[in-house]
Backbone as XML, in Angstrom:
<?xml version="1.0"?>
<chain id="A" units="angstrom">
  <residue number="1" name="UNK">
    <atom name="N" x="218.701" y="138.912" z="171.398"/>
    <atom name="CA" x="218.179" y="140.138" z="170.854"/>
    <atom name="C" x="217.813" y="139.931" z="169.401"/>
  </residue>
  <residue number="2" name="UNK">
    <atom name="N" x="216.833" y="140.716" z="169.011"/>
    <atom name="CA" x="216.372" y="140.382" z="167.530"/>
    <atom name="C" x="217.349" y="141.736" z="166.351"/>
  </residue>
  <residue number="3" name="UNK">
    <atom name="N" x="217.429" y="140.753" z="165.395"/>
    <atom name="CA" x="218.574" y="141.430" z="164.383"/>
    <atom name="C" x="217.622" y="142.520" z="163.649"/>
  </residue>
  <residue number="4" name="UNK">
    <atom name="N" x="218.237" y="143.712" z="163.498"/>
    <atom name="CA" x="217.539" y="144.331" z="162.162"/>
    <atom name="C" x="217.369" y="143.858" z="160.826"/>
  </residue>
  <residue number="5" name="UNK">
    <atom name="N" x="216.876" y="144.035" z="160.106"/>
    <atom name="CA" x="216.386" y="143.660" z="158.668"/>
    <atom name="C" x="217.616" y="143.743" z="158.045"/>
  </residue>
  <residue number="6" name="UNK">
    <atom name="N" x="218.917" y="144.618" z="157.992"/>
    <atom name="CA" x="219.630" y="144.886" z="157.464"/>
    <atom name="C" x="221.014" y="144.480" z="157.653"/>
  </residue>
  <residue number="7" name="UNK">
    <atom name="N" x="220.632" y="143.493" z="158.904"/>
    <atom name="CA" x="221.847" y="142.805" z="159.604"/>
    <atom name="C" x="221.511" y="141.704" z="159.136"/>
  </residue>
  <residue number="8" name="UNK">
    <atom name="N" x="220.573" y="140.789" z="158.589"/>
    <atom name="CA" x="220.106" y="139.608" z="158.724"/>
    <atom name="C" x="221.219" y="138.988" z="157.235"/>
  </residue>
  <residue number="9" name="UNK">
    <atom name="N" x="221.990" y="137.855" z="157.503"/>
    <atom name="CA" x="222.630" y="137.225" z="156.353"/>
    <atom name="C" x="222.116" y="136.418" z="155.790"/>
  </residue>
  <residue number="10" name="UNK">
    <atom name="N" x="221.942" y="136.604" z="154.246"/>
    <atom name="CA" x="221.418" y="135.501" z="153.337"/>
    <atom name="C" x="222.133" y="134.501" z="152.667"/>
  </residue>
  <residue number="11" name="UNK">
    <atom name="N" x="223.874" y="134.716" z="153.064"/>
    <atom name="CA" x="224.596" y="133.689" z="152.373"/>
    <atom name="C" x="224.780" y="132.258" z="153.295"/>
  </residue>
  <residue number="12" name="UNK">
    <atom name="N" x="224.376" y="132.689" z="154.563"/>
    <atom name="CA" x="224.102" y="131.128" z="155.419"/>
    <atom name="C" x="222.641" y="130.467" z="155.147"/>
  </residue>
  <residue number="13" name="UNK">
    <atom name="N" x="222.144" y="131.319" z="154.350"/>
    <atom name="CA" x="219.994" y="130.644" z="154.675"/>
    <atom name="C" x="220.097" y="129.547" z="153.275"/>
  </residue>
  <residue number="14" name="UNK">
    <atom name="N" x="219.287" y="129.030" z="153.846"/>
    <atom name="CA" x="218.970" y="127.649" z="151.997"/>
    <atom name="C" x="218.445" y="128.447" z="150.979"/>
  </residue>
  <residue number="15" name="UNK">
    <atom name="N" x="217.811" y="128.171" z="149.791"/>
    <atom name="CA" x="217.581" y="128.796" z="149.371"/>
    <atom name="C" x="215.901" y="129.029" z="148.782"/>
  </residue>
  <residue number="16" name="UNK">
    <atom name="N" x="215.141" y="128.558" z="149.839"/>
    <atom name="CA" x="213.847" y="129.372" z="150.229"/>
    <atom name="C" x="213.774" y="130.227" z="151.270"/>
  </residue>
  <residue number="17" name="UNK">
    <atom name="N" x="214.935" y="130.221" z="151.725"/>
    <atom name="CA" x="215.088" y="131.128" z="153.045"/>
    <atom name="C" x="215.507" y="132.337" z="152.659"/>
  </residue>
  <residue number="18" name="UNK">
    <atom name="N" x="216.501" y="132.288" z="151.558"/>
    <atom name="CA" x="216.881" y="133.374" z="151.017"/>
    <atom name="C" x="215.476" y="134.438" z="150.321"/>
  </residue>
  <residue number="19" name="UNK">
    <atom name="N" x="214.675" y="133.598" z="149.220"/>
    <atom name="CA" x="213.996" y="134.360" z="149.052"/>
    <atom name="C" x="212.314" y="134.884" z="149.968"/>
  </residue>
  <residue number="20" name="UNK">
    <atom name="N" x="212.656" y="133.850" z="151.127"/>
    <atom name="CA" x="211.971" y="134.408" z="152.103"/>
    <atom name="C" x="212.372" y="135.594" z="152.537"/>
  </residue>
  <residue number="21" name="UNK">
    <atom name="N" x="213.737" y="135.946" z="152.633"/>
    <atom name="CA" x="213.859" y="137.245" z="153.647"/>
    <atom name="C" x="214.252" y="138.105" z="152.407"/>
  </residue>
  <residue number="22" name="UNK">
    <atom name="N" x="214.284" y="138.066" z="151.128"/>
    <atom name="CA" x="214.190" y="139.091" z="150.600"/>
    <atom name="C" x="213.088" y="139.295" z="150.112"/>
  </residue>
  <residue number="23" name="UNK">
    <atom name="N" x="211.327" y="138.715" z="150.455"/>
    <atom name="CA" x="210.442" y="139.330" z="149.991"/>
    <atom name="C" x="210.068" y="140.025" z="151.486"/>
  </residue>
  <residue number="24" name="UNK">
    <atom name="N" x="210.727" y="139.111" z="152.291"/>
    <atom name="CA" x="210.148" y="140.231" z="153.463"/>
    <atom name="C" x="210.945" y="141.778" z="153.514"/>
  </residue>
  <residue number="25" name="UNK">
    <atom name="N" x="211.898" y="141.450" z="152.461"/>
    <atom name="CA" x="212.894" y="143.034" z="152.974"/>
    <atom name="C" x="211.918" y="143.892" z="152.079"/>
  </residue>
  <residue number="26" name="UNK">
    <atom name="N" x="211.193" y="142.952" z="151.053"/>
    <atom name="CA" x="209.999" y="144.296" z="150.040"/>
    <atom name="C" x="209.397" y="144.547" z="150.512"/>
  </residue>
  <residue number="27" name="UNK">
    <atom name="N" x="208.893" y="143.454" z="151.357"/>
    <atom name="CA" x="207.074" y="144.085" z="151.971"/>
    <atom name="C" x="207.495" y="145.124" z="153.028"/>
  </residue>
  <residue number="28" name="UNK">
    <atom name="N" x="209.002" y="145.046" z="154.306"/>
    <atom name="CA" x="209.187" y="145.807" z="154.568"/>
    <atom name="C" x="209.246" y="147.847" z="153.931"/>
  </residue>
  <residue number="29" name="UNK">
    <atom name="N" x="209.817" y="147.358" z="152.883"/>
    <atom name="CA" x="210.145" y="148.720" z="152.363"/>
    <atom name="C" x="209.331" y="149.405" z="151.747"/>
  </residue>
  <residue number="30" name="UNK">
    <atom name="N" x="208.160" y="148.715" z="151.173"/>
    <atom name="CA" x="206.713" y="149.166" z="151.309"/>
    <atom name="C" x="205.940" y="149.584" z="152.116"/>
  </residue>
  <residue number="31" name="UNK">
    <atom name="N" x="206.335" y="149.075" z="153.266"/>
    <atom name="CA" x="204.992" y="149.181" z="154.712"/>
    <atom name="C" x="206.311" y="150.728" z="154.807"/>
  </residue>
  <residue number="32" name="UNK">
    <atom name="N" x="207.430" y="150.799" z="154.946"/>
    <atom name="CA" x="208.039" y="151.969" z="155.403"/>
    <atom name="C" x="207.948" y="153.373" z="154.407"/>
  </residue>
  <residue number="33" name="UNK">
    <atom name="N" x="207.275" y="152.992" z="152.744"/>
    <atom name="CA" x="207.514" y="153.892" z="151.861"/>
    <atom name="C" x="206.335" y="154.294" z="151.682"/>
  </residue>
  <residue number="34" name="UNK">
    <atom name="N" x="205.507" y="153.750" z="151.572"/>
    <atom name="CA" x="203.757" y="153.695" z="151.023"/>
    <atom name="C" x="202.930" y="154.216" z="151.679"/>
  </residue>
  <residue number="35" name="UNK">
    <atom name="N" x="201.868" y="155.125" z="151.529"/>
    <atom name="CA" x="201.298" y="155.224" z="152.990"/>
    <atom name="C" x="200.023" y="154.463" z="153.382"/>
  </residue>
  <residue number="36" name="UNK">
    <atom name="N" x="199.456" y="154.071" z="154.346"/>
    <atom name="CA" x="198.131" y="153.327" z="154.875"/>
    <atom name="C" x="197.436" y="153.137" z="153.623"/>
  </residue>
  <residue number="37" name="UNK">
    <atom name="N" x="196.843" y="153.681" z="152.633"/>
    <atom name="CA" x="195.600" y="153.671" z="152.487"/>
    <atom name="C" x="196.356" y="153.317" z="150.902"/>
  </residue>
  <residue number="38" name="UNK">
    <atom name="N" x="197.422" y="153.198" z="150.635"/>
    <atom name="CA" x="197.817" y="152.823" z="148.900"/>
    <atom name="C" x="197.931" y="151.422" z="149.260"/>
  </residue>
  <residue number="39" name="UNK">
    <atom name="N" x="198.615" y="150.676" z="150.604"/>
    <atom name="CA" x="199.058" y="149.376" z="150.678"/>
    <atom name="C" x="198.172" y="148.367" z="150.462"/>
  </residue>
  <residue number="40" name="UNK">
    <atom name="N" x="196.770" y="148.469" z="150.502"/>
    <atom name="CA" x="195.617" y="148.199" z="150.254"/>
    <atom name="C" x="195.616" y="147.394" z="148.651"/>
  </residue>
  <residue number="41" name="UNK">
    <atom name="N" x="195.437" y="148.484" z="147.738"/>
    <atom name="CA" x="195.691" y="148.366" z="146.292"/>
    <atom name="C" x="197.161" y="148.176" z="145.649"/>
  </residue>
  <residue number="42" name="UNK">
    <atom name="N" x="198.289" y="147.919" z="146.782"/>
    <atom name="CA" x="199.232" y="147.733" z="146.322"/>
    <atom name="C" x="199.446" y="145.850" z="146.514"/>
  </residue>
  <residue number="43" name="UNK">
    <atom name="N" x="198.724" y="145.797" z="147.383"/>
    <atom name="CA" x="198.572" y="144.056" z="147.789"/>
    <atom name="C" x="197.895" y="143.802" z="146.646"/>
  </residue>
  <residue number="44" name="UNK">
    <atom name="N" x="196.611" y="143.486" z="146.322"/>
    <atom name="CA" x="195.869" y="143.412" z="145.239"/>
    <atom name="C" x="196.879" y="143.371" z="143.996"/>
  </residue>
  <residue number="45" name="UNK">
    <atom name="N" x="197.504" y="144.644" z="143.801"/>
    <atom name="CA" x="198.469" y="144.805" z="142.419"/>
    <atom name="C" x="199.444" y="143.947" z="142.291"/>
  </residue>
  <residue number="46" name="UNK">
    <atom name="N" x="199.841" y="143.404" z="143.871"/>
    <atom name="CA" x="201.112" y="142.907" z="143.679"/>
    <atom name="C" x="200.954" y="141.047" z="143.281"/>
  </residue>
  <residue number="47" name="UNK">
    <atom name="N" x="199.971" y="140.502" z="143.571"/>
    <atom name="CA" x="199.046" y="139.493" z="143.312"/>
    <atom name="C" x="199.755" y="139.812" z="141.750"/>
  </residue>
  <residue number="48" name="UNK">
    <atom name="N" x="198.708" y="140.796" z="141.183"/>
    <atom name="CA" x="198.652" y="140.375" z="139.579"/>
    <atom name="C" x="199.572" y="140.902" z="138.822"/>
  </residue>
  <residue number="49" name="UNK">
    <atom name="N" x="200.506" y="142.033" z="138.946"/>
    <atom name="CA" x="201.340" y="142.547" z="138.320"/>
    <atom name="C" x="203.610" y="141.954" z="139.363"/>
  </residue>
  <residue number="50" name="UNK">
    <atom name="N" x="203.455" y="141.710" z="140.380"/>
    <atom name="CA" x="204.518" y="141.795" z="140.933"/>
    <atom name="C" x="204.604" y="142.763" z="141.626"/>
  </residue>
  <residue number="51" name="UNK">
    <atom name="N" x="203.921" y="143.861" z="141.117"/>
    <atom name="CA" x="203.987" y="145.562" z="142.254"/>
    <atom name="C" x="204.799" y="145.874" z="142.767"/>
  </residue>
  <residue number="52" name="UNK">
    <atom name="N" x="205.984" y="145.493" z="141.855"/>
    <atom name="CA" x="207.400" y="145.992" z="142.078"/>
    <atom name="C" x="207.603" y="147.800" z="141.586"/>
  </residue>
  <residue number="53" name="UNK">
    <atom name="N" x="208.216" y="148.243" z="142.491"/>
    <atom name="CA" x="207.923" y="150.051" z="142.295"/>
    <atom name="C" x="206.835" y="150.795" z="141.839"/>
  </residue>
  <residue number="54" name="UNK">
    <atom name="N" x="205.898" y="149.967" z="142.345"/>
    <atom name="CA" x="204.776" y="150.686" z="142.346"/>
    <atom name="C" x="204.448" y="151.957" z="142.683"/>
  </residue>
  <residue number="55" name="UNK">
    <atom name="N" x="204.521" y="151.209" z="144.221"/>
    <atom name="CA" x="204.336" y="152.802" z="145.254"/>
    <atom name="C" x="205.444" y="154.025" z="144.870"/>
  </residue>
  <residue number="56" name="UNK">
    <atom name="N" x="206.659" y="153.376" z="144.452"/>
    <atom name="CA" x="207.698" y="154.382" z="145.007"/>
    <atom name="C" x="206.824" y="155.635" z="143.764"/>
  </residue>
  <residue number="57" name="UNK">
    <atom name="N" x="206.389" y="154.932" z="142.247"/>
    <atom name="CA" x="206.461" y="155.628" z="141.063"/>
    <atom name="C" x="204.934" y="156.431" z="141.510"/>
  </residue>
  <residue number="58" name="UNK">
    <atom name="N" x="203.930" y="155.787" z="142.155"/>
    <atom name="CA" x="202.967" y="156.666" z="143.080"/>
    <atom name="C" x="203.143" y="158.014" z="143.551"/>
  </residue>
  <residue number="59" name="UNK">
    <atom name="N" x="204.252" y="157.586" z="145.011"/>
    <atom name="CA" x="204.827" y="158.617" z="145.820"/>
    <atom name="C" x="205.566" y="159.648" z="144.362"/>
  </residue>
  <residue number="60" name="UNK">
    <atom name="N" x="206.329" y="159.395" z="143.777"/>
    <atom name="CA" x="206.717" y="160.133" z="142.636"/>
    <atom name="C" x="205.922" y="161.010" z="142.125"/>
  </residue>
  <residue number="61" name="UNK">
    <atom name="N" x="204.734" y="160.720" z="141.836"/>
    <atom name="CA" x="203.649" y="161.199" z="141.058"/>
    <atom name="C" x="202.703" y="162.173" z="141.758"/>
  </residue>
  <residue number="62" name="UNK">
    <atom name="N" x="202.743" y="161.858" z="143.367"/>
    <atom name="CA" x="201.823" y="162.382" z="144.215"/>
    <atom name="C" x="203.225" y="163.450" z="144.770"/>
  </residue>
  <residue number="63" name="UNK">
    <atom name="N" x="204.044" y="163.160" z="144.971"/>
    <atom name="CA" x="205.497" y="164.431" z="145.094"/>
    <atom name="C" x="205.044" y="165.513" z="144.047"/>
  </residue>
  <residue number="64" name="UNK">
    <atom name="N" x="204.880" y="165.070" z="142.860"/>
    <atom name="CA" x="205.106" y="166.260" z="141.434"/>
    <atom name="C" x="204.111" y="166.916" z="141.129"/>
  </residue>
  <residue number="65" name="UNK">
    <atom name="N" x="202.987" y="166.246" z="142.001"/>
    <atom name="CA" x="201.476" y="166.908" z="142.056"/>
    <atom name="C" x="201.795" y="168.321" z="143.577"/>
  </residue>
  <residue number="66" name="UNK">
    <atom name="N" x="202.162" y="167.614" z="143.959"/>
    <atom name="CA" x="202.404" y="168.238" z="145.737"/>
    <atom name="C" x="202.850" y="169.471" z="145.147"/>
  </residue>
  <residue number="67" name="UNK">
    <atom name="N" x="204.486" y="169.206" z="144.594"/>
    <atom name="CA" x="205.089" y="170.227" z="144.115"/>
    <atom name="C" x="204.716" y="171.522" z="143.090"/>
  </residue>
  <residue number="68" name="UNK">
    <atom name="N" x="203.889" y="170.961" z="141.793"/>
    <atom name="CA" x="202.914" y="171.722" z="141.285"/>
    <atom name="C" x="202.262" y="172.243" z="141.872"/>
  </residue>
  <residue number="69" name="UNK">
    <atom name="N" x="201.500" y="172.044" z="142.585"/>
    <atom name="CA" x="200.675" y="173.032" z="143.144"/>
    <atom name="C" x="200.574" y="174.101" z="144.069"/>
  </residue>
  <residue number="70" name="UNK">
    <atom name="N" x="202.360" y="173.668" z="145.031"/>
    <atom name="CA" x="202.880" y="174.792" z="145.715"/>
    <atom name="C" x="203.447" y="175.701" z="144.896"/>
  </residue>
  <residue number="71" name="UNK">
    <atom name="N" x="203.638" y="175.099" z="143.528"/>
    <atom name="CA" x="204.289" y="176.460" z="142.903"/>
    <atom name="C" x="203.774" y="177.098" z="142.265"/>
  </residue>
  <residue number="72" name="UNK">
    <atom name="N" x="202.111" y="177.162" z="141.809"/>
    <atom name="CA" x="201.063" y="177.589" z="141.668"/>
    <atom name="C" x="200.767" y="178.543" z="142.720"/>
  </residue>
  <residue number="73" name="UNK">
    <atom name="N" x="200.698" y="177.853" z="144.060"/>
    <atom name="CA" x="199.991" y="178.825" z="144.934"/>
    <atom name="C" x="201.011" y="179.786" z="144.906"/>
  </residue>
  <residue number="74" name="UNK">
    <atom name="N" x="202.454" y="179.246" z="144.854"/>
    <atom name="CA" x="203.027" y="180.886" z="145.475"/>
    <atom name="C" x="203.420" y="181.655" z="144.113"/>
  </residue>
  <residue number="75" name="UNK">
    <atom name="N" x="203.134" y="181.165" z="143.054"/>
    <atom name="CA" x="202.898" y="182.395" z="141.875"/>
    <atom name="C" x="201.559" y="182.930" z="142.115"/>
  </residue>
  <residue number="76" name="UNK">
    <atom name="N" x="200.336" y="182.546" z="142.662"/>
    <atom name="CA" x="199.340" y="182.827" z="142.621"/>
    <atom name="C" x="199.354" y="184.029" z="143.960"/>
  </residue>
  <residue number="77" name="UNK">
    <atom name="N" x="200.267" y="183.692" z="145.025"/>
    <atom name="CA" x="200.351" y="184.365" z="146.058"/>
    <atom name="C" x="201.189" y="185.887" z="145.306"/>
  </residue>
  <residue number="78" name="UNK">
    <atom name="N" x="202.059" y="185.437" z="144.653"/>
    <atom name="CA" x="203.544" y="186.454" z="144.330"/>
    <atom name="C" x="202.703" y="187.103" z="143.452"/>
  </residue>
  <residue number="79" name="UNK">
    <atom name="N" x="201.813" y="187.297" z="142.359"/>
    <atom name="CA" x="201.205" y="187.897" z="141.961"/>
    <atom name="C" x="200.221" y="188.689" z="142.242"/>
  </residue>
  <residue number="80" name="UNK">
    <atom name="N" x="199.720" y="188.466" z="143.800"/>
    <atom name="CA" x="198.341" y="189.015" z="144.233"/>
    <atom name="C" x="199.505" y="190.557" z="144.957"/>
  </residue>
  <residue number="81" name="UNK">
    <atom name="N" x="200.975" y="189.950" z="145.536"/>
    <atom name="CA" x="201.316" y="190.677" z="146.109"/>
    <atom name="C" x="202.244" y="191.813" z="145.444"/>
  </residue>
  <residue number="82" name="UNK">
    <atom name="N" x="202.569" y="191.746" z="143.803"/>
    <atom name="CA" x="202.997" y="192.623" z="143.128"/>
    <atom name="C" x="201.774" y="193.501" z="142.877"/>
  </residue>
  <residue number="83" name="UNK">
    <atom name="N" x="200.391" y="192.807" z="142.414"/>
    <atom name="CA" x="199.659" y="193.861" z="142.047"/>
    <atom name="C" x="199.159" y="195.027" z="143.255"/>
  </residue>
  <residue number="84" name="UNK">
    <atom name="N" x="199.558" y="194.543" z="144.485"/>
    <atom name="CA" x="198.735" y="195.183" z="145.639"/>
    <atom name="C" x="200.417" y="196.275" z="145.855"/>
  </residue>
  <residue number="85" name="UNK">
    <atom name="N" x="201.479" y="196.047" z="145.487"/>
    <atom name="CA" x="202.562" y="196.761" z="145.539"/>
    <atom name="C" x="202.368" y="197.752" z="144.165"/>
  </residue>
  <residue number="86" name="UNK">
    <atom name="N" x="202.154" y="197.527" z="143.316"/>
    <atom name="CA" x="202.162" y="198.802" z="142.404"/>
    <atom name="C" x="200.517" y="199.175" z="142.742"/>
  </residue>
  <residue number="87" name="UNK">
    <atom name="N" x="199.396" y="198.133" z="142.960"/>
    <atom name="CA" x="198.233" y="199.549" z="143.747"/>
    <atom name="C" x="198.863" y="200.675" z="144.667"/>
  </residue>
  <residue number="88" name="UNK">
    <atom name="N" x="199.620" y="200.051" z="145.610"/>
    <atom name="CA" x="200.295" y="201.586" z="146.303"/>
    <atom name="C" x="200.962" y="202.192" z="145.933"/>
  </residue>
  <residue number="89" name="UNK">
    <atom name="N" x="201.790" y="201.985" z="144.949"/>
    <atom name="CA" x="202.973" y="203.098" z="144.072"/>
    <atom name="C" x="201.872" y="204.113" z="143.324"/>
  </residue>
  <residue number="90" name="UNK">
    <atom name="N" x="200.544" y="203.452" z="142.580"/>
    <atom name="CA" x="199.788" y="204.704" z="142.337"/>
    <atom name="C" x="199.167" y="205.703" z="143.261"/>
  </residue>
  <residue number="91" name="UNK">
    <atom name="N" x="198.793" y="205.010" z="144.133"/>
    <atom name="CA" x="198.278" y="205.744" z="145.144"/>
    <atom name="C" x="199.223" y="206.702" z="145.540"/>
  </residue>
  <residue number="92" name="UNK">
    <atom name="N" x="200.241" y="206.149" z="145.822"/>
    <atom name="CA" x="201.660" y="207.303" z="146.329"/>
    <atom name="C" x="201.594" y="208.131" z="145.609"/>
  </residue>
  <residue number="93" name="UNK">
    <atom name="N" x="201.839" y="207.953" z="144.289"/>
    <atom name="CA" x="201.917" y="208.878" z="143.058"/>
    <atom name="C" x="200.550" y="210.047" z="143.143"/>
  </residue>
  <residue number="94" name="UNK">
    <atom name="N" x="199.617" y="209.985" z="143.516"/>
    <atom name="CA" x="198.053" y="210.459" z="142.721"/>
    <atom name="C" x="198.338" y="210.894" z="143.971"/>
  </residue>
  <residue number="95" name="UNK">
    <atom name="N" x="198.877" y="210.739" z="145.532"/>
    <atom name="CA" x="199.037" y="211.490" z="146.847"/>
    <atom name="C" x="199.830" y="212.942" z="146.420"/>
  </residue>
  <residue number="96" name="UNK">
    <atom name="N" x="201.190" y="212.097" z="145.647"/>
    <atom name="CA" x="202.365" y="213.247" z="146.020"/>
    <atom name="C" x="202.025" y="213.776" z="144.759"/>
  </residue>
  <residue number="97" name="UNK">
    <atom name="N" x="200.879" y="213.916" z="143.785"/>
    <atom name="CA" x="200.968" y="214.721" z="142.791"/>
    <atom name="C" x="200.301" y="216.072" z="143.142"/>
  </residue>
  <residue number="98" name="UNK">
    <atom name="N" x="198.895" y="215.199" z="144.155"/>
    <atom name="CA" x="197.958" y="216.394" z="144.894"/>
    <atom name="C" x="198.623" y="217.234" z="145.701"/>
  </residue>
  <residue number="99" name="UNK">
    <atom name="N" x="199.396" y="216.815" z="146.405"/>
    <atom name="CA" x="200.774" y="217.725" z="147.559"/>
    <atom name="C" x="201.184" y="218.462" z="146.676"/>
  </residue>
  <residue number="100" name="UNK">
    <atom name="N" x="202.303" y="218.211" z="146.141"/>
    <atom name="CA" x="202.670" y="219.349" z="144.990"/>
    <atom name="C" x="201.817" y="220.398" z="144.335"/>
  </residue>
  <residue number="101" name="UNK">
    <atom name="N" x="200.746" y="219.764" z="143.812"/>
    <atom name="CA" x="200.444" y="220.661" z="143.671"/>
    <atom name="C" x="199.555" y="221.876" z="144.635"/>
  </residue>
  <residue number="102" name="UNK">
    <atom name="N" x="199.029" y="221.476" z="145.578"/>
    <atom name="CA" x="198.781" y="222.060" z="147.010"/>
    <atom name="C" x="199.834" y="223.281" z="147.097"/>
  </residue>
  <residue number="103" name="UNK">
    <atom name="N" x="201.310" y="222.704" z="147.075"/>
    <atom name="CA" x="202.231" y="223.752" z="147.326"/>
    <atom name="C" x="202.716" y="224.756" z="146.598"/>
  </residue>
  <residue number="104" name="UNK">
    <atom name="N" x="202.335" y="224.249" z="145.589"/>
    <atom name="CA" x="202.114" y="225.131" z="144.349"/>
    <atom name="C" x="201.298" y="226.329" z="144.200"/>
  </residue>
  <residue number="105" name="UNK">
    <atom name="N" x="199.731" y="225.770" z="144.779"/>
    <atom name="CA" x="199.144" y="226.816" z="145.386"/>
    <atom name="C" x="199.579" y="227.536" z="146.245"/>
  </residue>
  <residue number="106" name="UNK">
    <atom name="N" x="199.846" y="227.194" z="147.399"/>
    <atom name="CA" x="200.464" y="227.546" z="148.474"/>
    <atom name="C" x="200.884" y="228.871" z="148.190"/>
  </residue>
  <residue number="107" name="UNK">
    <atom name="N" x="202.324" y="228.557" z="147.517"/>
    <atom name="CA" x="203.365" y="229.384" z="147.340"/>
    <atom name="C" x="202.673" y="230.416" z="146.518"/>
  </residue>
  <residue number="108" name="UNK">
    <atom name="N" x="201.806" y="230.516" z="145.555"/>
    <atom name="CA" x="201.054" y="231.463" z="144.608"/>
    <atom name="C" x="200.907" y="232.397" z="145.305"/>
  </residue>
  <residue number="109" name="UNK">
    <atom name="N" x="199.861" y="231.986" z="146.465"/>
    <atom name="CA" x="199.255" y="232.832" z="147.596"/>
    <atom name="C" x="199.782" y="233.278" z="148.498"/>
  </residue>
  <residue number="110" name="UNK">
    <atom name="N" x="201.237" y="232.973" z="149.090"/>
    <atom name="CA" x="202.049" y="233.262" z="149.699"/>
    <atom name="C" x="202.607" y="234.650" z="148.813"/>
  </residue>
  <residue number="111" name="UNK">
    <atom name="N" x="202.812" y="234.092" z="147.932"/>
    <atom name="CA" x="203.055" y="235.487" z="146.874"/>
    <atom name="C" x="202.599" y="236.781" z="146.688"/>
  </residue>
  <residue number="112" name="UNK">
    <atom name="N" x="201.533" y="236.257" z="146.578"/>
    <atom name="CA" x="200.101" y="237.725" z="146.052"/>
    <atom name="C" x="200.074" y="238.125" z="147.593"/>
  </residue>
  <residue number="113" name="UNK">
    <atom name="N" x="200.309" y="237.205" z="149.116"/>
    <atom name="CA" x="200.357" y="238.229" z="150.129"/>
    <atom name="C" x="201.602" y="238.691" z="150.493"/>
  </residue>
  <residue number="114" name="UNK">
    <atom name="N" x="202.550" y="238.645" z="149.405"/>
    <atom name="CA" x="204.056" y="239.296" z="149.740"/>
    <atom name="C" x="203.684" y="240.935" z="149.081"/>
  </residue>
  <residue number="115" name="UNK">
    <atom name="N" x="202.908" y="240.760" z="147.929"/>
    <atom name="CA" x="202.850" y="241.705" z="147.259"/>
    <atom name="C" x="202.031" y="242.383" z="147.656"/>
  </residue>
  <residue number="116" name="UNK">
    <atom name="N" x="201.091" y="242.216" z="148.237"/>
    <atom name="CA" x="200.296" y="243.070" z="148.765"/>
    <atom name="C" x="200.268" y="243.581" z="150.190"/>
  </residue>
  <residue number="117" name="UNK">
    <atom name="N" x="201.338" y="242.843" z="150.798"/>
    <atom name="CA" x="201.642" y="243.758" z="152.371"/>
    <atom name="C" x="202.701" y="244.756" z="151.847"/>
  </residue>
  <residue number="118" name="UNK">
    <atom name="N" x="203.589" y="244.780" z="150.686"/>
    <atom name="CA" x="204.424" y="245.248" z="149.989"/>
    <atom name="C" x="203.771" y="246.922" z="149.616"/>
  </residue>
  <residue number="119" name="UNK">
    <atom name="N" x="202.603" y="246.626" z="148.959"/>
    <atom name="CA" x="201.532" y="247.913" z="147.999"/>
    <atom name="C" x="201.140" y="248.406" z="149.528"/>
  </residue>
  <residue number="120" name="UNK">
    <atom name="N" x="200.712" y="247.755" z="150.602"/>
    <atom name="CA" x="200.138" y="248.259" z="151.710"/>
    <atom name="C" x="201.596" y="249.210" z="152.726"/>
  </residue>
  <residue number="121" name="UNK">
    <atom name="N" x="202.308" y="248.531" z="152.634"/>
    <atom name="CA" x="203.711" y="249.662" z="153.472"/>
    <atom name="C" x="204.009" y="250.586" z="152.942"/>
  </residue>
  <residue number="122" name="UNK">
    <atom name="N" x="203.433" y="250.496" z="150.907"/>
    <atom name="CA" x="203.966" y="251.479" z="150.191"/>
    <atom name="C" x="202.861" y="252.751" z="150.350"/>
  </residue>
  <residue number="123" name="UNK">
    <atom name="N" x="201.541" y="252.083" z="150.693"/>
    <atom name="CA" x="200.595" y="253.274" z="150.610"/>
    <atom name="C" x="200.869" y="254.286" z="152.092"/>
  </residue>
  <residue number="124" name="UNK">
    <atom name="N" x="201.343" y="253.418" z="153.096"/>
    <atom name="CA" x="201.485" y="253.691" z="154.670"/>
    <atom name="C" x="202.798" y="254.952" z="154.454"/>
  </residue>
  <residue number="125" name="UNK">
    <atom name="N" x="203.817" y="254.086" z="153.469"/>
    <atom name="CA" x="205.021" y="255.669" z="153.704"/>
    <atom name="C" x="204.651" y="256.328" z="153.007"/>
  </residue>
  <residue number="126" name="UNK">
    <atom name="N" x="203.377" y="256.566" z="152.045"/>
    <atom name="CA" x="203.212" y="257.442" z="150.996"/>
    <atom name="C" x="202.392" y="258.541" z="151.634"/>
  </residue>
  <residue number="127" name="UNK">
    <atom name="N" x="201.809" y="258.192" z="152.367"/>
    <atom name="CA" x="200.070" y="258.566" z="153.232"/>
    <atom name="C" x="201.077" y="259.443" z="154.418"/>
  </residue>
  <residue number="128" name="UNK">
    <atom name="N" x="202.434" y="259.190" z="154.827"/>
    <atom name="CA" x="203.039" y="259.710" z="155.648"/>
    <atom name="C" x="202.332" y="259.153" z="157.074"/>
  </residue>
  <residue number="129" name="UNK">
    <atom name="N" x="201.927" y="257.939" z="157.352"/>
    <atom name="CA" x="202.039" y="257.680" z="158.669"/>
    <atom name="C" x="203.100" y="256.908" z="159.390"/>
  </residue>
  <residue number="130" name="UNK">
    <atom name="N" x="203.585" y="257.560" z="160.449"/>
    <atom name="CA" x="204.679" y="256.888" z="160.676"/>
    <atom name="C" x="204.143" y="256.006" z="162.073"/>
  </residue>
  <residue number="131" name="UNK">
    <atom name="N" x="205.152" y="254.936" z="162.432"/>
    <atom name="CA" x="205.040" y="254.923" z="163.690"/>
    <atom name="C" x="205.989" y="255.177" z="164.891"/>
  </residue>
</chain>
């Protein structure tokens, strides 16, 4: 059966063997960290620089971009949805101001016909009609 990468011992190998299987444990952890289309320019880099933590400081960089910008959108979201929450608190307001005052009327006129079925019973027992 074939060993995992992480089982494999380097204190029995010579010592080109050793640093055979620890550049393969990099290129591994690259091909597992990096994605398709950086490994490209990370070969190239690694030629002229070593391109040691390259990718990881990449992925880092492309994380903090990722992250910025979700927290953009959802201030950008959280803001669309406070202003559309106090648009309806005015609206409520400019509703229940018109109601009120509706009832306001209301009640006026409710009034003036208290008072005047009032003057009308008074003219009826005055006039002496009974029923």
């Amino acid at each position: 059966m074939e060993r995992s990468s992480l089982e494999i011992s380097v204190s029995h190998a010579p010592e080109e063997g050793k640093l055979y299987v620890v550049d393969s444990l990099n290129n591994l952890n690259k091909l597992t960290v990096c994605p398709e289309d950086s490994r490209h320019a990370l070969d190239e880099e690694d030629e002229n620089t070593g391109g040691i933590g390259e990718c990881t400081a990449w992925s880092n960089i492309r994380n903090q971009c990722l992250f910025v910008v979700t927290l953009i959108l959802t201030l950008i979201v959280s803001l669309a949805l406070v202003s559309f929450v106090i648009f309806l608190i005015v609206q409520t307001r400019n509703k229940m101001d018109q109601l009120s005052s509706r009832l306001i009327s209301e009640r006026k006129s409710i009034e003036e016909l208290k008072k005047m079925n009032d003057m009308i019973l008074q003219h009826l027992n005055q006039s002496g009609i009974k029923e």
